[in-house]
C-alpha positions as CSV (number, residue, x, y, z in Angstrom):
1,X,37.1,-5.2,4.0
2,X,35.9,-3.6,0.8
3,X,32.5,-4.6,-0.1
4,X,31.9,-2.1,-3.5
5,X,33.8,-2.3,-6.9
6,X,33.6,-0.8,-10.4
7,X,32.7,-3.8,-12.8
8,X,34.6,-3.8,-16.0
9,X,36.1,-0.1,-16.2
10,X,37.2,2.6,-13.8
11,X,33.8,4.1,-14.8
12,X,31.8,1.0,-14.5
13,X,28.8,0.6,-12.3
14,X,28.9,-0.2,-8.6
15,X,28.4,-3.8,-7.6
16,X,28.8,-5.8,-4.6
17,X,30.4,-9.2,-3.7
18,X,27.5,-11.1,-4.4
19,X,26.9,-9.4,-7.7
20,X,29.9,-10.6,-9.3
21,X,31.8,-13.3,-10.2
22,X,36.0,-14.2,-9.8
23,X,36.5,-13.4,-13.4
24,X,34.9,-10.0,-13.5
25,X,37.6,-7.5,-14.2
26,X,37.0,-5.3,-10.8
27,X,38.2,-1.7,-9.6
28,X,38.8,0.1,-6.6
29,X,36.0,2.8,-6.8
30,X,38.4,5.2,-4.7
31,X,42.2,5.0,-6.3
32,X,41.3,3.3,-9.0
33,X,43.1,0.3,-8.7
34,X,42.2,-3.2,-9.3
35,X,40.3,-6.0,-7.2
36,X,39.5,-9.2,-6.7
37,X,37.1,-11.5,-4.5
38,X,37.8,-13.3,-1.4
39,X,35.5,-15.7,1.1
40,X,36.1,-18.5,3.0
41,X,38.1,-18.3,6.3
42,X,35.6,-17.1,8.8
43,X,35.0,-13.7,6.7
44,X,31.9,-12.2,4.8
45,X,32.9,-12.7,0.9
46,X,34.8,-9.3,0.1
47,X,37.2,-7.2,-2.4
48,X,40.9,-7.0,-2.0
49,X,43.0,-4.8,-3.2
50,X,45.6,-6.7,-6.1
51,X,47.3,-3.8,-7.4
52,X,46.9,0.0,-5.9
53,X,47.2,2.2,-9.2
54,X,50.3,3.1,-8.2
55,X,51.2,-0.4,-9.1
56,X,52.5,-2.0,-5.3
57,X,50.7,-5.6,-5.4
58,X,47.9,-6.4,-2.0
59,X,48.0,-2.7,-0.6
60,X,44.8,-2.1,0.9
61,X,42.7,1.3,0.1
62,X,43.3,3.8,3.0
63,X,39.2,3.8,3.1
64,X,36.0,4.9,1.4
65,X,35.7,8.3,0.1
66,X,32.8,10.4,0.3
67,X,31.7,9.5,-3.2
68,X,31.2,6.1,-2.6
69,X,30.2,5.8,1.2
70,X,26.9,5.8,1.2
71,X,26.7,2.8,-1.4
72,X,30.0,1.1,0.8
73,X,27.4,0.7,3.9
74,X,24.4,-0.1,2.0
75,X,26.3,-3.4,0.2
76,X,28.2,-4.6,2.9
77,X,24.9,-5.0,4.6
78,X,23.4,-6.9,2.0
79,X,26.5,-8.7,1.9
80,X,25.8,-9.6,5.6
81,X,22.1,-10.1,5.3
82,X,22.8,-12.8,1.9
83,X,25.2,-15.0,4.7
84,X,22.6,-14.4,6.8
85,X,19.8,-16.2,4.8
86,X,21.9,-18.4,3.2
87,X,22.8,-19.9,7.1
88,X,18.9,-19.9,8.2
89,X,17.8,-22.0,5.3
90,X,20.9,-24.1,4.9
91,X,18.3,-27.1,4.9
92,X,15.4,-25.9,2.9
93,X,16.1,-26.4,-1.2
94,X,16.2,-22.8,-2.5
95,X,15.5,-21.7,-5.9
96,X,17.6,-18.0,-6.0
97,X,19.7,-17.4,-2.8
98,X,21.7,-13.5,-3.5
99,X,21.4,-9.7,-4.0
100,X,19.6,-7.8,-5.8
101,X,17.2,-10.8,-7.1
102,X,13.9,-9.4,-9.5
103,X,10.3,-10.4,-8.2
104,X,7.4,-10.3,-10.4
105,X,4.5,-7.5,-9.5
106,X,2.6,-7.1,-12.6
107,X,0.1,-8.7,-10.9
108,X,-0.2,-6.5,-8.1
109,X,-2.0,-3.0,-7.9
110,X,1.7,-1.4,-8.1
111,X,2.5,0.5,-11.2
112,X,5.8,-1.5,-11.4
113,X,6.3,-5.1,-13.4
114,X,9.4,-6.0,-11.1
115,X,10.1,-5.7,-7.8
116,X,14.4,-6.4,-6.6
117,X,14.9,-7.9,-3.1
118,X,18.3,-6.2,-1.9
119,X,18.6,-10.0,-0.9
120,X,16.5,-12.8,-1.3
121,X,16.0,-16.3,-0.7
122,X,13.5,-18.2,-2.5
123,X,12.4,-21.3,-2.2
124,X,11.4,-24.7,-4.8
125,X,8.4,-25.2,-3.2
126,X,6.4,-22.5,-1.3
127,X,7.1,-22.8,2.4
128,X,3.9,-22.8,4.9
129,X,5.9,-20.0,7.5
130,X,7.5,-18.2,4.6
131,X,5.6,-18.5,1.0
132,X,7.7,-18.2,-1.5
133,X,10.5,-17.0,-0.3
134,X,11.7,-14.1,2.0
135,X,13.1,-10.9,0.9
136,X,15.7,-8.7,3.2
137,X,14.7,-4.6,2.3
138,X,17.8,-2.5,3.5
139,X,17.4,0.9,4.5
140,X,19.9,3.7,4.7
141,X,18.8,6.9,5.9
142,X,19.5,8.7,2.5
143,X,17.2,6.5,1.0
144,X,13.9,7.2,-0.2
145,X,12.5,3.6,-0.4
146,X,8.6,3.4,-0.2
147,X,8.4,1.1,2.5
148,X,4.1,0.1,2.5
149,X,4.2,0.0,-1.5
150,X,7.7,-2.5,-1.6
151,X,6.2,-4.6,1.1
152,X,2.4,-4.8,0.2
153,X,4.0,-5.6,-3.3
154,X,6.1,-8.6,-2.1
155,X,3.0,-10.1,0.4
156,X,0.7,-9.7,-3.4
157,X,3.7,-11.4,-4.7
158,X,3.3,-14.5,-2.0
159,X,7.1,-13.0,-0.1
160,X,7.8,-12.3,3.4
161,X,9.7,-9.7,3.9
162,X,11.9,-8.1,6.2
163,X,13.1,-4.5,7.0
164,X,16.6,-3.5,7.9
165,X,18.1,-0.4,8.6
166,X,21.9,-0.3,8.4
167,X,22.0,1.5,11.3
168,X,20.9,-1.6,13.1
169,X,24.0,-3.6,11.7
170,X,26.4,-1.1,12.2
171,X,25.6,-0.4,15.8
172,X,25.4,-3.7,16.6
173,X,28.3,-4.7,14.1
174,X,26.5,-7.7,13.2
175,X,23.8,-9.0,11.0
176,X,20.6,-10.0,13.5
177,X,19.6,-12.8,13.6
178,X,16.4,-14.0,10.9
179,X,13.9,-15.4,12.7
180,X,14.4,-13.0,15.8
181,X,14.0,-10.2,13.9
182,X,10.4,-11.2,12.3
183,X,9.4,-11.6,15.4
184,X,10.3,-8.4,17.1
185,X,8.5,-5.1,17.0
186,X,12.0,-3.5,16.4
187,X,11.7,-4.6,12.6
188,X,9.4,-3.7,10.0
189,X,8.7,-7.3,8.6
190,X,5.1,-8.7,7.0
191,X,4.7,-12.7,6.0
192,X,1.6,-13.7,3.1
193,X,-0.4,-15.7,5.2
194,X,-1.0,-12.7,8.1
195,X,-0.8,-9.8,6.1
196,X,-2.8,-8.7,2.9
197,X,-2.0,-5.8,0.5
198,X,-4.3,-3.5,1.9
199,X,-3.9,-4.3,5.4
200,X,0.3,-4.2,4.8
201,X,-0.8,-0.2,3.1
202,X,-3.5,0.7,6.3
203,X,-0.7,-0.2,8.8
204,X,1.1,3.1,7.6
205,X,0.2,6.9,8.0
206,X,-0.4,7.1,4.0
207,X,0.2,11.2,3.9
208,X,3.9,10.2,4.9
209,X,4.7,7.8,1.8
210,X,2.4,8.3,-1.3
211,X,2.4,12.2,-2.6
212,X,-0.6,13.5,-4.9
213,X,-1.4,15.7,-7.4
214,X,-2.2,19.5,-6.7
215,X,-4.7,20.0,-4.6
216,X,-5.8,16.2,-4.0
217,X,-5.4,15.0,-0.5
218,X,-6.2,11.4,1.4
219,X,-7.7,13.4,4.0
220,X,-11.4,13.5,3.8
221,X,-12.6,17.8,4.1
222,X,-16.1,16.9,5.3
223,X,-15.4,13.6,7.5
224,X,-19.1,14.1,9.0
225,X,-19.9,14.0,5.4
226,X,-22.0,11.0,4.6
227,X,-21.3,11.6,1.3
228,X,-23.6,10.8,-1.6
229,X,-21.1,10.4,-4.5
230,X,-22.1,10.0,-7.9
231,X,-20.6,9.5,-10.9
232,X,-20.3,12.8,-13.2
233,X,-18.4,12.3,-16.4
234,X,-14.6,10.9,-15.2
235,X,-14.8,12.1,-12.1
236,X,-17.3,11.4,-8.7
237,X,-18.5,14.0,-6.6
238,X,-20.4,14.2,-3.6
239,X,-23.9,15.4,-4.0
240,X,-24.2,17.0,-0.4
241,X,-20.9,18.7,-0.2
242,X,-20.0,18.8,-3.7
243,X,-16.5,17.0,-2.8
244,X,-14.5,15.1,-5.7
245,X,-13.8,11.6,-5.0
246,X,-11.5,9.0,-7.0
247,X,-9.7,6.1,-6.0
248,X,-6.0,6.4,-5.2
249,X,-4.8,3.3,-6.1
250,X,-1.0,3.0,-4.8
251,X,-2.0,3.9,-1.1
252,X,-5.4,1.7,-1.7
253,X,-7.2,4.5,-0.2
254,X,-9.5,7.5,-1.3
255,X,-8.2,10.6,-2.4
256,X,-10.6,14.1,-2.5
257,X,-10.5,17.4,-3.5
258,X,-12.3,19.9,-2.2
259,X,-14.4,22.2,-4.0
260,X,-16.3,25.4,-2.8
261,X,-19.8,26.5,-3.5
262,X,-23.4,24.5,-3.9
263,X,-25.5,25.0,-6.8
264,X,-28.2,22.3,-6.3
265,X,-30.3,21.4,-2.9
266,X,-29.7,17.8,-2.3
267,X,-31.7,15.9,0.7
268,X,-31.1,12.6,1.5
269,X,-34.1,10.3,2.9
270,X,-33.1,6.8,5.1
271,X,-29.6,5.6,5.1
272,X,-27.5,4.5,2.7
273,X,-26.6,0.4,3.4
274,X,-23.4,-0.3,3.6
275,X,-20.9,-2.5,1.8
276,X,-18.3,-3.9,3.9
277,X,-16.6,-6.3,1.0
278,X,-15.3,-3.3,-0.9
279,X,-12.9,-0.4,0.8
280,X,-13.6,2.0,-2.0
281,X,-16.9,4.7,-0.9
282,X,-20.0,3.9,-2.8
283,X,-20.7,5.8,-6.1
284,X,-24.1,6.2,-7.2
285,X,-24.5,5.1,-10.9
286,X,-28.2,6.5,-12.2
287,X,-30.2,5.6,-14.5
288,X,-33.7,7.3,-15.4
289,X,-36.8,5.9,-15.0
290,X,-39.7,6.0,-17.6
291,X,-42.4,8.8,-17.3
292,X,-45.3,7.6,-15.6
293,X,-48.0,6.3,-17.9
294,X,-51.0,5.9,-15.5
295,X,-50.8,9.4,-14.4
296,X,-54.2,11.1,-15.2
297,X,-52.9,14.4,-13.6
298,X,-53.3,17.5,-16.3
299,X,-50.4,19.1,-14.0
300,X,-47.6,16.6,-14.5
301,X,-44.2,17.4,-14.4
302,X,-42.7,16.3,-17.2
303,X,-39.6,18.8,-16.8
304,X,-38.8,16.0,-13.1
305,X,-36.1,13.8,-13.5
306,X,-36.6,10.3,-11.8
307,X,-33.2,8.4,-11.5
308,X,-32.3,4.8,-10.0
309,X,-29.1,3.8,-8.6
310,X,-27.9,0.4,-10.4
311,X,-26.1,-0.5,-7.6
312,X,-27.5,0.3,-4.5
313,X,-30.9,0.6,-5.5
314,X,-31.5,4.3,-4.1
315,X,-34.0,6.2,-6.0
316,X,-33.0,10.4,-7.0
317,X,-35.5,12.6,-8.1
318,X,-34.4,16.4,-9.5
319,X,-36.9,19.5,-9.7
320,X,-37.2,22.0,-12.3
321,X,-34.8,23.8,-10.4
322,X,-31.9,20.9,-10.4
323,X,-32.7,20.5,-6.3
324,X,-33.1,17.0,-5.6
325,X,-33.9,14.3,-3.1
326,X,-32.2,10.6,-2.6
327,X,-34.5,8.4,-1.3
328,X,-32.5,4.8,0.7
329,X,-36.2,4.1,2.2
330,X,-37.5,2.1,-0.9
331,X,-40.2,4.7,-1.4
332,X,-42.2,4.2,-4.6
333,X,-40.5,6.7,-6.7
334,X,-43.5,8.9,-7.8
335,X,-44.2,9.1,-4.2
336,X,-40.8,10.8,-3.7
337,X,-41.4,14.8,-3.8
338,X,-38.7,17.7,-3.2
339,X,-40.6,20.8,-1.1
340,X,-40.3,22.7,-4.8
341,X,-42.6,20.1,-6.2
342,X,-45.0,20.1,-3.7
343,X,-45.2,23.6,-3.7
344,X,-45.9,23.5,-7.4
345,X,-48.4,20.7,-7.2
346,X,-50.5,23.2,-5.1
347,X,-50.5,26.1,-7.0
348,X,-53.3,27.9,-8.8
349,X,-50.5,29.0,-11.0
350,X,-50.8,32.7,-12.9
351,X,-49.1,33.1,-16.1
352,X,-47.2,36.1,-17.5
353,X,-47.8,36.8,-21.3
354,X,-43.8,36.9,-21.8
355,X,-42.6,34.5,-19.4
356,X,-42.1,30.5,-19.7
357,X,-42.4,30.0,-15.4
358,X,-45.2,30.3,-12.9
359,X,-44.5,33.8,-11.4
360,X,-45.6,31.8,-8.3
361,X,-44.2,28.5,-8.1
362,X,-41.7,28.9,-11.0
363,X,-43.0,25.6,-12.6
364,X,-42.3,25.7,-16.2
365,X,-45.3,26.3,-18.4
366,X,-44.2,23.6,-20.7
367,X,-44.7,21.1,-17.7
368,X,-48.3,21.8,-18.2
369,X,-50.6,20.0,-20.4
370,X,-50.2,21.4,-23.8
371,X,-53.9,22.1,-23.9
372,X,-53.7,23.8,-20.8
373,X,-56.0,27.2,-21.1
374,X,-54.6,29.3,-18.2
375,X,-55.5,32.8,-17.4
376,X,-53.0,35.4,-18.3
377,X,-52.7,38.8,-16.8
C-alpha cells in the first residue's frame, strides 16, 4: 500500500494520505502515474494506483524507489500513528486530529514561531493527563530532528508528546499502542504537568544536540572555578579565571569560552550566596561608591576604586594597580584593603624628580594630598 503521492503535478510536493483530500489530482512519485485515496475495509487510509503511465487502469507500482524511500517509511508511519490517536481518543471531543498539524511556540525560549506535530490530536478543552493535546514526533534514522528543543517546545506549549522511531513500527509491523508507550522507558515521551522546559532540556547530554559558535563550549574549563563573573561591556567574564560566560539560550544552559592569561590579581573574601530560583551563574553588576568624605587621612587614595554589586550586594575594591578584592562578608567597604594598599598606607614614600609613582610602594603621587611637600632625591 502506497502511502506518498505527488500533489497536483508529476513534480509536486510529497504528501501523505492524511494530507490530502479525494479530489486532489495525485501521482505516483515512482512511474509517474496517477493516484487516488482509499480507507475503510480494515486498511490504514492509502494510495492506489488508477492508471500506471503506461495507461493499464488499477496496476499497482512494482515498489518505492530509492528517491522516495526514505519519505515512503516516514509517512506510512504517521499514517499509522494518526489511526492510532484517532482510536485512543475516540471519546474525548478533539479540536485538530491529523498530520503535520502547526503548534504555536512564540511564546517559548525557541527561536521558532511554529512548531508541526508529524501527528497530532488536540483537544476542546485541556485534558488533566494530556493538556492540550498530544503530539506523535517520528523519527527516521536519516533524520536530524532536535529531539530536547521539539519536546521542551511542545511541554512550553501545554503538549504531551511522544517519540517514535520507525524502526519501532517496522519491526514490530504495527503501530504501539498510546498509552503503553508513554509509559514505557522504551519511548522518549514528556507530558506538561511532570515535565518543564528546562527539566525536558537537562534530561539530555546538551553537547550531543545544540552546536555553538567557534570556540564556545557548554562545558565549564575551570569547573573548581567559583567563578566571579561580572559584567564587561556585552559580554561577562570571570574575574578569577578570566573565563567568558553568556547564556545559551536553546540548550537553557551556560556556554564559556576560554581565554588565556591574567592581567589583574583578583581575591575573593567569604562566599558568594547562592540563588537557587534562577539556573543562569550570577553576574556581578557594579556600581561605584562615593569617595569617602570623613576621611581626615592626608594619604588617601583617591586613584582606589570602590564598587557595589546591585544584586548580590558584594562589595569590589581595585588598587592603583587594577588588583582587586571582592568582599561577600559585608565588610564596611573602606575597611576592605588589597596587600598593595596596605603596603602603600605604610610607606614613608620617596619621590623621584621625573616620576609620577612611589619608587617604593608605586602609589601614584597624585593620590597624595595636592599640598603634599615630599622630599625629593
Amino acid at each position: 500500500m502506497p502511502f506518498i503521492a505527488r500533489l497536483g503535478s508529476r513534480g509536486g510536493e510529497l504528501v501523505s494520505p492524511g494530507q490530502v483530500d479525494a479530489e486532489n489530482k495525485l501521482y505516483c512519485p515512482e512511474c509517474g502515474g496517477e493516484m487516488g485515496i482509499r480507507d475503510g475495509d480494515g486498511k490504514k487510509r492509502h494510495f492506489w494506483h488508477t492508471e500506471k503511465l503506461g495507461g493499464a487502469d488499477g496496476h499497482e507500482c512494482d515498489g518505492v524507489g530509492r528517491e522516495t524511500a526514505e519519505s515512503e517509511i516516514h509517512s506510512r508511519v504517521k499514517a499509522y500513528a494518526v489511526e492510532a490517536l484517532a482510536d485512543r481518543f475516540v471519546s474525548l471531543d478533539t479540536k485538530r486530529n491529523g498530520e503535520e498539524i502547526p503548534v504555536e511556540v512564540a511564546e517559548t525560549s525557541s527561536k521558532s514561531d511554529y512548531r508541526r506535530a508529524d501527528a497530532m490530536a488536540e483537544f476542546e478543552a485541556e485534558n488533566r493527563l494530556f493538556g492540550r493535546g498530544l503530539a506523535v514526533e517520528i523519527q527516521h534514522r536519516h533524520e536530524e530532528k532536535n529531539i530536547p528543543r521539539v519536546s521542551a517546545d511542545f511541554i512550553e506549549a501545554g503538549y504531551t508528546v511522544l517519540w517514535i522511531d520507525t524502526a519501532d513500527v517496522e519491526t514490530q509491523r504495527e503501530f504501539p499502542d498510546i498509552d503503553l508507550a508513554l509509559q514505557s522507558e522504551q519511548f522518549v515521551s514528556y507530558t506538561p504537568y511532570n515535565w518543564s522546559e528546562i527539566e525536558v532540556l537537562n534530561d539530555f547530554a546538551a553537547e550531543e544536540w545544540f552546536q555553538l559558535e567557534e570556540d564556545w563550549q557548554l562545558e565549564d574549563p575551570f569547573p573548581n572555578c567559583t567563578h566571579e563573573f561580572q559584567q564587561q561591556g556585552s559580554i561577562a567574564m570571570c574575574a578569577l579565571c578570566e573565563t567568558k560566560y553568556r547564556w545559551h539560550d536553546p540548550s537553557k544552559r551556560p556556554a564559556f569560552e576560554e581565554t588565556c592569561g591574567f592581567e589583574f590579581d583578583t581575591r575573593v573574601n567569604g562566599e558568594r550566596p547562592d540563588f537557587p530560583d534562577s539556573p543562569e551563574p550570577h553576574i556581578h553588576h557594579w556600581f561605584s561608591i562615593e569617595q569617602n568624605p570623613d576621611s581626615a587621612d592626608p594619604r588617601y587614595k583617591t586613584s582606589v576604586q570602590r564598587k557595589r554589586c546591585g544584586k548580590c550586594r558584594a562589595s569590589k575594591v581595585i588598587d592603583s594597580d587594577g588588583n582587586s578584592i571582592i568582599d561577600h562578608t559585608e565588610k564596611d567597604i573602606y575597611e576592605i584593603k588589597t596587600g598593595l594598599m596596605r603596603r602603600q598606607e605604610h610607606c614613608d614614600h620617596n619621590w623621584h624628580r621625573y616620576e609620577e609613582r612611589c619608587t617604593l610602594c608605586d602609589l601614584p603621587r597624585s593620590d597624595i594630598d595636592k599640598d603634599f611637600s615630599g622630599g625629593w632625591f
